[in-house]
FIFIDREN-822688 format. One record per residue (C-alpha): x, y, z; residue in three letters. Coordinates in pm, 1 decimal. Example, Ala and Ser with C-alpha at 12.3 -4.5 7.8 and 13.67 -1.06 7.14 Angstrom:
# FIFIDREN-822688
         u         v         w  lolum
    1230.0    -450.0     780.0    Ala
    1367.0    -106.0     714.0    Ser
END
This chain:
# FIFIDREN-822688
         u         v         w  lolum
    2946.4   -7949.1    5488.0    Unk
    3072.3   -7906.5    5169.6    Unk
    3042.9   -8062.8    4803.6    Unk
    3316.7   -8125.1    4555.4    Unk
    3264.8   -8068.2    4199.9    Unk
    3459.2   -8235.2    3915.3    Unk
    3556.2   -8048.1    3581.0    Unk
    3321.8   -8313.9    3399.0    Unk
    3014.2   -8198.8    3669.7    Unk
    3128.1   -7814.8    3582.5    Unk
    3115.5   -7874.8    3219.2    Unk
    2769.8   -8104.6    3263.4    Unk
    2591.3   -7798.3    3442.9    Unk
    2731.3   -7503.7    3181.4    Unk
    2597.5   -7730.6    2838.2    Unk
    2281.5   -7778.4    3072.8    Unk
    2231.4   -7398.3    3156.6    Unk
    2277.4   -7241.7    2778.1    Unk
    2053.7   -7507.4    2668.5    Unk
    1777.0   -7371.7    2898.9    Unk
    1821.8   -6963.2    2858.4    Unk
    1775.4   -7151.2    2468.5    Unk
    1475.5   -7359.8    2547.0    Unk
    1154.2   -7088.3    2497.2    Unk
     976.2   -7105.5    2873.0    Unk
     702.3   -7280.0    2904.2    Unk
     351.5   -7162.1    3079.7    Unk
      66.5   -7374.3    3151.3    Unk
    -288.9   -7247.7    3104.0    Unk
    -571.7   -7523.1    3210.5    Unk
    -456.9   -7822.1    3002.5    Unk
    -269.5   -7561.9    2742.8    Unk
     122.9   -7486.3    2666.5    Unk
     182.7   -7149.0    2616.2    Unk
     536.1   -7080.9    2520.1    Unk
     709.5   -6746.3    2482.2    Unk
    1014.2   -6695.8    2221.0    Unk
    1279.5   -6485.7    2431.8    Unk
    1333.7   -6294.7    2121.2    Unk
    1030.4   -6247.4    1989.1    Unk
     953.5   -6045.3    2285.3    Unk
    1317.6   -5821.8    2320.5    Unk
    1166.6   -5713.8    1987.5    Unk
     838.6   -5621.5    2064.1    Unk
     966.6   -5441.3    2354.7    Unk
    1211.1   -5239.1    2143.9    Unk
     950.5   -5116.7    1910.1    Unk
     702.1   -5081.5    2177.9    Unk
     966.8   -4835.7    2317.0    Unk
    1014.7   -4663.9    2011.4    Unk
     653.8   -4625.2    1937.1    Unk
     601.8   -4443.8    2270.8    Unk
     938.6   -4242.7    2227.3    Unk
     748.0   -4130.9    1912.5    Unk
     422.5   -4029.8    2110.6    Unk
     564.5   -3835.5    2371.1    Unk
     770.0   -3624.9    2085.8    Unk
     522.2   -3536.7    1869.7    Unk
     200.3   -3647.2    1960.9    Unk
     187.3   -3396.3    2289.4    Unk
     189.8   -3051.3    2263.5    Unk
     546.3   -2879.5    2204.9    Unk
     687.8   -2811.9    2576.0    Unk
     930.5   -2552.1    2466.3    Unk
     849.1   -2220.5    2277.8    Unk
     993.8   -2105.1    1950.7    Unk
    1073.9   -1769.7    1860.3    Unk
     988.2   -1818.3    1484.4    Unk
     643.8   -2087.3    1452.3    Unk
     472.3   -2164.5    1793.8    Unk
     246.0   -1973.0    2004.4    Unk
     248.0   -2075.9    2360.3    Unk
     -21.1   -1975.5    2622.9    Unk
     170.9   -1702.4    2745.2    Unk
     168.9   -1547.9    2385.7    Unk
    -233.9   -1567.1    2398.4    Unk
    -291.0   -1423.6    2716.5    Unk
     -27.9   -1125.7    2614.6    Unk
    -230.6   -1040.5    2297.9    Unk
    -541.5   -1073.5    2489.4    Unk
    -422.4    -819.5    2706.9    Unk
    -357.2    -585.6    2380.6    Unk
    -732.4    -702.5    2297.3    Unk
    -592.7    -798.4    2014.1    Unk
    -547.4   -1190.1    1843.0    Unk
    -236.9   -1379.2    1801.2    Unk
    -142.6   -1366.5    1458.1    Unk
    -106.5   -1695.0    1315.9    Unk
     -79.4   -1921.5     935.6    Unk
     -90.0   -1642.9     758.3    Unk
    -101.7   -1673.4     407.9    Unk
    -168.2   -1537.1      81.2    Unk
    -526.1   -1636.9      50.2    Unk
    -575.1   -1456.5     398.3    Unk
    -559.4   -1162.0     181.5    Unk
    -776.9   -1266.0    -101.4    Unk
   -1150.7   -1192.1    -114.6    Unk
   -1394.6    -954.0    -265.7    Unk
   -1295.8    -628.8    -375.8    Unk
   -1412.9    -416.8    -143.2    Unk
   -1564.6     -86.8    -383.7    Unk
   -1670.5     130.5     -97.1    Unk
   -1668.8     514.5    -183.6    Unk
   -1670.8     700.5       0.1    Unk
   -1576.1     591.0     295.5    Unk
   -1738.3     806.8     487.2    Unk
   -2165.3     804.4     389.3    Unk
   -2287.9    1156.1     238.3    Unk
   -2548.5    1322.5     389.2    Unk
   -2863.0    1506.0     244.1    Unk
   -2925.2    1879.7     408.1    Unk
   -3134.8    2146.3     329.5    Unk
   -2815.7    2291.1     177.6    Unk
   -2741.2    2014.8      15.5    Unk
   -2533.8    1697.0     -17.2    Unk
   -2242.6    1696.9     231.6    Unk
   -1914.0    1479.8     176.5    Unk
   -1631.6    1418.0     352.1    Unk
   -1269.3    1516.4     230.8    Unk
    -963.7    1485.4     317.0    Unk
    -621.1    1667.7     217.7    Unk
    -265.2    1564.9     245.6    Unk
      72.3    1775.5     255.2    Unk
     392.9    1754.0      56.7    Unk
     618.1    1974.2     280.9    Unk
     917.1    1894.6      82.5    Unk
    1229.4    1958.6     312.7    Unk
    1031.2    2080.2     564.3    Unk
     901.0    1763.6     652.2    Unk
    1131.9    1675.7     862.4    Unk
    1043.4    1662.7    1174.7    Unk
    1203.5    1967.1    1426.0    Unk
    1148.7    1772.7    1683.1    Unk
    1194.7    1377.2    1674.4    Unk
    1538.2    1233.3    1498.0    Unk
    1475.9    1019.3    1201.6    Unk
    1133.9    1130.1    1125.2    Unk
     925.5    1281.4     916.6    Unk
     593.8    1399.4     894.4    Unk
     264.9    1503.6     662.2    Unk
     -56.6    1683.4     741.0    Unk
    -395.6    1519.5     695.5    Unk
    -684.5    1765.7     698.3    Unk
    -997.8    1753.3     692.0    Unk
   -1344.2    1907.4     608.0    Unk
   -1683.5    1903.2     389.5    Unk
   -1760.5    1925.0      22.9    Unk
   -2152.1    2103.6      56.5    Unk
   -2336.0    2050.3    -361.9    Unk
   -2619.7    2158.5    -426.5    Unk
   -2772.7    1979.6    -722.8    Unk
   -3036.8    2242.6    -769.0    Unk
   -2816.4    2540.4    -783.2    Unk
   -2523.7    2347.3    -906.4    Unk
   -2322.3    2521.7    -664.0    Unk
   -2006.1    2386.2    -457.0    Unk
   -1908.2    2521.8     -71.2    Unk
   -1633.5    2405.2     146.1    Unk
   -1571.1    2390.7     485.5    Unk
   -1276.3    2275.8     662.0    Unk
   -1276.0    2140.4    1041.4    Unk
   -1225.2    2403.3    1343.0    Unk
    -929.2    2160.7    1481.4    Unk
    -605.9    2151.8    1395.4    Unk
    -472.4    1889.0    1112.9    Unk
    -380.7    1539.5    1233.2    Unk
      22.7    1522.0    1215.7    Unk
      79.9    1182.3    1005.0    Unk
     430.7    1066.1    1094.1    Unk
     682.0     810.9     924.7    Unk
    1042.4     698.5    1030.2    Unk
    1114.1     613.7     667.1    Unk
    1311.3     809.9     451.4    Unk
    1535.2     845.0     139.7    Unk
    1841.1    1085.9     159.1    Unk
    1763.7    1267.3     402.9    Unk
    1344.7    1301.9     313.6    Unk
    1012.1    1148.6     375.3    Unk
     692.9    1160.3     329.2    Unk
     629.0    1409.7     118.7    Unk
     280.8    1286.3      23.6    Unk
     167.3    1424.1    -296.9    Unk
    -155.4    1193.6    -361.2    Unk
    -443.7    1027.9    -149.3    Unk
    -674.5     800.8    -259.1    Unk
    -977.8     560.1    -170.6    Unk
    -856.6     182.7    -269.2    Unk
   -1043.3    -139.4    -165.1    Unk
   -1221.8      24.9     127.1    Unk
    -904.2     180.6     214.4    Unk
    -732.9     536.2     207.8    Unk
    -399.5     524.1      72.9    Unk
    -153.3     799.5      47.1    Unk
     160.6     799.4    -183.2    Unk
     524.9     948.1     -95.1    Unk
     674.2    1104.2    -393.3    Unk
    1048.8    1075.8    -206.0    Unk
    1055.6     690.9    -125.6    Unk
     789.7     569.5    -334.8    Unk
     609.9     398.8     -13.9    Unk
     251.6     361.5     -70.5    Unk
      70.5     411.9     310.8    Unk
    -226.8     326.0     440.0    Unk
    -358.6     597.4     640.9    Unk
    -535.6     446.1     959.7    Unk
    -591.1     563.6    1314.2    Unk
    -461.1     847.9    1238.5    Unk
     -97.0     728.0    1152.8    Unk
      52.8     591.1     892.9    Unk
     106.3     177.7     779.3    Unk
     355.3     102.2     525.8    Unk
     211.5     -97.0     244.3    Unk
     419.3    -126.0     -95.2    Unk
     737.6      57.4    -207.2    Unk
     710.9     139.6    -560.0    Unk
    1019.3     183.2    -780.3    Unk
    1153.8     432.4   -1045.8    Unk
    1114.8     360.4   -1400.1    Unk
    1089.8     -41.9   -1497.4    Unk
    1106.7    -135.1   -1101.4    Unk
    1490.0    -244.6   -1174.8    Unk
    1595.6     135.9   -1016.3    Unk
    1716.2     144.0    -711.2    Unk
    1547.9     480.2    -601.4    Unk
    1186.7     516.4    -519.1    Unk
     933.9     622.5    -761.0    Unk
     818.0     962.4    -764.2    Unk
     425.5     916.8    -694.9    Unk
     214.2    1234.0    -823.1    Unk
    -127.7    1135.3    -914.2    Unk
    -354.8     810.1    -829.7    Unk
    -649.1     661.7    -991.1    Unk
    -853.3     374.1    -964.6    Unk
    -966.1     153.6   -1271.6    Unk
   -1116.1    -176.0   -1306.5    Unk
   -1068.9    -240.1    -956.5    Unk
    -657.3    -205.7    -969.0    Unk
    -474.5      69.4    -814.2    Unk
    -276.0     283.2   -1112.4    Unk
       0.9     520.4    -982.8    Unk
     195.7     826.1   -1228.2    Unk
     494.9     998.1   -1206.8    Unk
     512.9    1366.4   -1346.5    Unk
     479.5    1272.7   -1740.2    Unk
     769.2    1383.1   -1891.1    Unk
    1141.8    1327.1   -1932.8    Unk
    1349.4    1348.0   -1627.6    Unk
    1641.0    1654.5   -1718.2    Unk
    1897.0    1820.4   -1496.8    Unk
    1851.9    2189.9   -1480.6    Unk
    1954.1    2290.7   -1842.9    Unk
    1641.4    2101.9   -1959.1    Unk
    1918.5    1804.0   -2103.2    Unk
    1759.7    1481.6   -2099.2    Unk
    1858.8    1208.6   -1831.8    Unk
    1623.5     953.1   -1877.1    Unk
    1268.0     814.4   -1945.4    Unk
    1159.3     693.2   -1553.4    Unk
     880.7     933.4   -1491.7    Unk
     726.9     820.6   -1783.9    Unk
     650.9     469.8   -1644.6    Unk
     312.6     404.2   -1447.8    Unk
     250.3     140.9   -1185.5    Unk
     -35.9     -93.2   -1114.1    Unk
    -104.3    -245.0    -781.3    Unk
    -336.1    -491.1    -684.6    Unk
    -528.7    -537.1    -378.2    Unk
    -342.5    -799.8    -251.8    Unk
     -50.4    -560.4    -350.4    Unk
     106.1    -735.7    -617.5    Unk
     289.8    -396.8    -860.4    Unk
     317.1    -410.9   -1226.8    Unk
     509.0    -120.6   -1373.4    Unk
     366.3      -7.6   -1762.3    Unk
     541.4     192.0   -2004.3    Unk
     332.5     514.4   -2067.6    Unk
     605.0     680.4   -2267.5    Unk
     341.7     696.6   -2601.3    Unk
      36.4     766.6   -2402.1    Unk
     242.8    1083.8   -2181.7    Unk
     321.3    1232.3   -2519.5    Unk
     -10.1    1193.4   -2696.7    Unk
    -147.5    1412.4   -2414.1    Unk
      69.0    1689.0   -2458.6    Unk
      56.0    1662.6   -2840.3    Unk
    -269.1    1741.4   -2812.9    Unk
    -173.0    2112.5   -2719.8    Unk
     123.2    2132.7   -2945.7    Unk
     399.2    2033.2   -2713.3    Unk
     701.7    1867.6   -2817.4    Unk
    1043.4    1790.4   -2674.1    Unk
    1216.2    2010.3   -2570.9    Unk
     934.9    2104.5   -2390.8    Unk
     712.4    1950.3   -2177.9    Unk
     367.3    1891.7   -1984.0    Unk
     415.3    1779.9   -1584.0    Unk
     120.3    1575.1   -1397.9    Unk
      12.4    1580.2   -1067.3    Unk
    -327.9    1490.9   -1142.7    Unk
    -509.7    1226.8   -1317.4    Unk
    -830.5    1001.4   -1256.6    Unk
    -995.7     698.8   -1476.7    Unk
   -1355.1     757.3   -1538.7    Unk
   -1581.3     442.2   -1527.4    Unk
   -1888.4     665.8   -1637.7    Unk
   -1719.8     773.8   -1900.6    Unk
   -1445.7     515.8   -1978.2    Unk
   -1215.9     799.3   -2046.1    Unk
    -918.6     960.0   -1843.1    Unk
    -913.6    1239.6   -1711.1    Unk
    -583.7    1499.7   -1665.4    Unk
    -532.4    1812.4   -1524.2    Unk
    -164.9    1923.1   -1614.8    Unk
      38.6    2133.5   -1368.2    Unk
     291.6    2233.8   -1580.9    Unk
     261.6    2329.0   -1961.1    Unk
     504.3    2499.6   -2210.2    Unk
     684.1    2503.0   -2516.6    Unk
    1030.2    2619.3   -2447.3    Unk
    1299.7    2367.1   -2260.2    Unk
    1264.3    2308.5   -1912.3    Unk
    1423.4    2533.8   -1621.7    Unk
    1380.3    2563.1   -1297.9    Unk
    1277.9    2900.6   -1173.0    Unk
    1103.1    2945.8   -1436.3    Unk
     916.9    2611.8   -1419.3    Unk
     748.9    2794.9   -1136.2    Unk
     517.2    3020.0   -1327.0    Unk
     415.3    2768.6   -1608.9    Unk
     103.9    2630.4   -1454.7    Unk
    -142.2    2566.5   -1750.0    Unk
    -543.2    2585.9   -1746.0    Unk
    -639.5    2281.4   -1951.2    Unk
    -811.4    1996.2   -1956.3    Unk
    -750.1    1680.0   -2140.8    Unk
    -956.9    1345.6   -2141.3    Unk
    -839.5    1063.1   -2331.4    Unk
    -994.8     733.6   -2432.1    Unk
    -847.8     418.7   -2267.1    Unk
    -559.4     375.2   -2568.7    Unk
    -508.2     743.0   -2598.3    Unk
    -617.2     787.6   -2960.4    Unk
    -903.9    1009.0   -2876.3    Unk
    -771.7    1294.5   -2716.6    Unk
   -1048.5    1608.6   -2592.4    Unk
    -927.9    1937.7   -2491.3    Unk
   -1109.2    2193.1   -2255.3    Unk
    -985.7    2477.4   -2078.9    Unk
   -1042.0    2567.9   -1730.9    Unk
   -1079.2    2982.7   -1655.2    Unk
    -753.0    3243.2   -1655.5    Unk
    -398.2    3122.2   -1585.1    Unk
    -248.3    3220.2   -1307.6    Unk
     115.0    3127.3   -1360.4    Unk
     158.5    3042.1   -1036.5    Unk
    -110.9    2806.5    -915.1    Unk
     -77.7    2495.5   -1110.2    Unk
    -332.0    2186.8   -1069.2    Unk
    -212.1    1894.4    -807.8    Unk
    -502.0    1718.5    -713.5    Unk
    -847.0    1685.5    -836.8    Unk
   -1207.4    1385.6    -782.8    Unk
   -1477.4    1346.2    -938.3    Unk
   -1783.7    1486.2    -676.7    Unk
   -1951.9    1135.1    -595.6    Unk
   -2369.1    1110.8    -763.1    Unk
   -2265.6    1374.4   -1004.0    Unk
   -2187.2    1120.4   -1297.2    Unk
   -1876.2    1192.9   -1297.9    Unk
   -1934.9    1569.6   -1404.0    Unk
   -1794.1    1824.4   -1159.1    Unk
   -1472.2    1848.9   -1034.1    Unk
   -1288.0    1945.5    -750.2    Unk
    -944.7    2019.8    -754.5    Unk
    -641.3    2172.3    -597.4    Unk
    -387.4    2370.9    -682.6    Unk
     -62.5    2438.9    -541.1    Unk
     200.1    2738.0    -540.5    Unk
     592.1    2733.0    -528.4    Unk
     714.8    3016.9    -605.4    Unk
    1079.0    3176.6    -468.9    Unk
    1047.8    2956.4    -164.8    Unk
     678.1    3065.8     -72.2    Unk
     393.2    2783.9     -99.7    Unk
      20.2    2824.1     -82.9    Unk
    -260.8    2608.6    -162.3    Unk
    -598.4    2664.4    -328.6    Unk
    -924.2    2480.3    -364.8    Unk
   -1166.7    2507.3    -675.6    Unk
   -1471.8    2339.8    -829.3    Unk
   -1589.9    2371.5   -1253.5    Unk
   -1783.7    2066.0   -1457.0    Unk
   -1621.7    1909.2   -1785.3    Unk
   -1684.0    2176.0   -1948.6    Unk
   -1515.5    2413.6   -1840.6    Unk
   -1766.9    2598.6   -1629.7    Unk
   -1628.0    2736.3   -1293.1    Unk
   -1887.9    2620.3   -1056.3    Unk
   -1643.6    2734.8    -743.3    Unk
   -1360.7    3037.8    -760.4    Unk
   -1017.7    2950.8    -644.0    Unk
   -1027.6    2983.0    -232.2    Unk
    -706.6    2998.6     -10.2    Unk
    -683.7    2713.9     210.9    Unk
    -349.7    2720.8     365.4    Unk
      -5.0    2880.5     369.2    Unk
     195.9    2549.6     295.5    Unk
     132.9    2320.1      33.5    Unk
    -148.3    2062.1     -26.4    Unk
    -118.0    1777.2    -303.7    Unk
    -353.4    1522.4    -234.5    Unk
    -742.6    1549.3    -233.2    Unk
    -964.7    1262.1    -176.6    Unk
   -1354.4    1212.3     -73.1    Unk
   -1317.4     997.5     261.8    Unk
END
């Protein structure tokens, strides 16, 4: 059977067909017309589709793990197996929080001897501390021991531990040299050492060493690091010296100014450096020292008791500086100042030994800020040697100078 269809028929059925993919379709519901508009609903599909696109992008957890600002579970179970947390949005105010004014670190304790404190020494081996055995590193010697006073007898004994020093080690250097740690202090709860090649400020810790801020020479615009000698702490900031005096080549010729800057750190570690130039000379125009000559430091300390500073020059003389003879022109004196340097005290400290020149020194904690003990350091003709002593503000040796070690010993601190 077949049917024949005319060109009119063909044209009838076309019109007819367009006009019904036109005509919405029509539903019945009970004695209701629903109709549905054909685009109406290619919309709504399209932005249904893009709503779920949307969902499965970002509204499930990332499927893929980046290198620089997700954590995935494998990174969780990794650090749990280092028993330690994944570190994650850290930020500034992660560091922020109450100053933590601990000190010492370590609790004294009362004995029928006396009150016993924990200390702590630090070595500046110069070139020697590289290390003779590990390439690109360099290394420092923490030791450690008891400060015994007796408040009744006013009388100071020290003992140092049986074992060996802890070996402190560091692959950072500066031509050649590294830490060469000349200062160690007690800062926010923490004990902090200084490196007078680099100008790294570390925080000692497990027995090692964590980098913490790099201090620079002079303004901070100097591309070498800051020579760190002496530490204090005042009003809850972190002050840091150089040596005091005019850096010269070995004629005594002035180069520059840079070790007469000073640098403040916070304890979120923000540095500030401050120009000291004024208050470095009013300290060693106390004792009649001008330029050419000049008065090097190696140990200061701010005294809240007695809102004063405290120094205890290493070097002191009259005549321009040289270099051998720099060695034998240690100085015995004394000099507190008041917090602009105006008012300027002098007291001297026993004999001179020419030698043994002052390069670390704390206040003994519950003595009001009264007795002292400091160190002292030799270099002389390539043979170093270090020294421990004790006297009050006056002057009064309370401890003789007592041998502690062969090498050379720069930073004291009560840990």
């Amino acid at each position: 059977m077949s049917y024949n269809i005319d060109d009119n028929e063909m044209i009838m059925s076309l019109r007819e067909w367009r006009s019904a993919v036109r005509t919405p379709t029509t539903f019945r519901v009970g004695n209701s017309t629903l109709r549905i508009q054909t685009k109406f609903v290619s919309m709504v599909a399209v932005i249904g589709l893009l709503i779920l696109c949307f969902l499965f992008i970002y509204g499930t957890p990332y499927r893929y793990k980046s290198s620089y600002h997700n954590i995935d579970d494998n990174d969780v179970a990794y650090h749990k197996r280092l028993k330690e947390p994944p570190v994650q949005n850290i930020t500034p105010s992660t560091n922020r929080g109450t100053y933590n004014s601990t000190y010492p670190l370590t609790p004294p304790v009362t004995t029928k001897v006396g009150m016993k404190y924990r200390i702590g020494i630090v070595s500046d081996m110069d070139h020697s501390s590289k290390s003779k055995t590990e390439d690109f590193t360099w290394i420092s010697y923490l030791f450690r021991g008891y400060v015994v006073w007796n408040p009744v007898s006013n009388s100071i004994n020290v003992f140092w531990d049986d074992t060996k020093p802890i070996i402190l080690k560091s692959s950072l250097g500066e031509s050649g040299r590294g830490m060469e740690l000349s200062e160690m202090i007690v800062f926010n709860g923490k004990l902090y050492a200084a490196d007078d090649r680099t100008g790294m400020l570390f925080e000692i810790d497990n027995n090692g060493v964590i980098p913490w801020v790099v201090l620079q020479d002079g303004n901070g615009r100097v591309a070498k690091g800051f020579k760190s000698e002496w530490a204090a702490v005042k009003q809850q900031t972190l002050y840091v010296g150089g040596l005091g005096k005019e850096w010269t080549n070995h004629e005594g010729e002035m180069l520059n100014l840079n070790p007469l800057w000073v640098k403040t750190v916070t304890a979120t570690g923000e540095v500030n450096h401050l120009n000291w130039h004024d208050n470095y000379l009013s300290l060693r125009s106390a004792i009649g020292i001008e330029f050419p000559g000049y008065m090097s430091h190696e140990a200061g300390v701010w005294s809240d008791v007695h809102n004063r500073w405290f120094f205890l020059p290493r070097r002191c003389s009259k005549e321009r500086y040289n270099p051998d003879l720099d060695e034998k022109r240690s100085c015995n004196v004394l000099l507190n100042a008041d917090e602009d340097f105006n008012n300027i005290k002098v007291t001297y400290v026993g004999e001179i030994t020419p030698t043994h020149g002052f390069s670390s020194f704390r206040f003994v904690p519950g003595t009001s800020d009264r007795i002292i003990v400091a160190l002292k350091s030799v270099e002389n003709a390539g043979l170093t040697a270090t020294y421990i002593m004790a006297f009050d503000i006056t002057g009064k040796i309370i401890l003789e100078e007592t041998k502690v070690a062969d090498f050379k010993y720069e930073g004291l601190e009560f840990i």
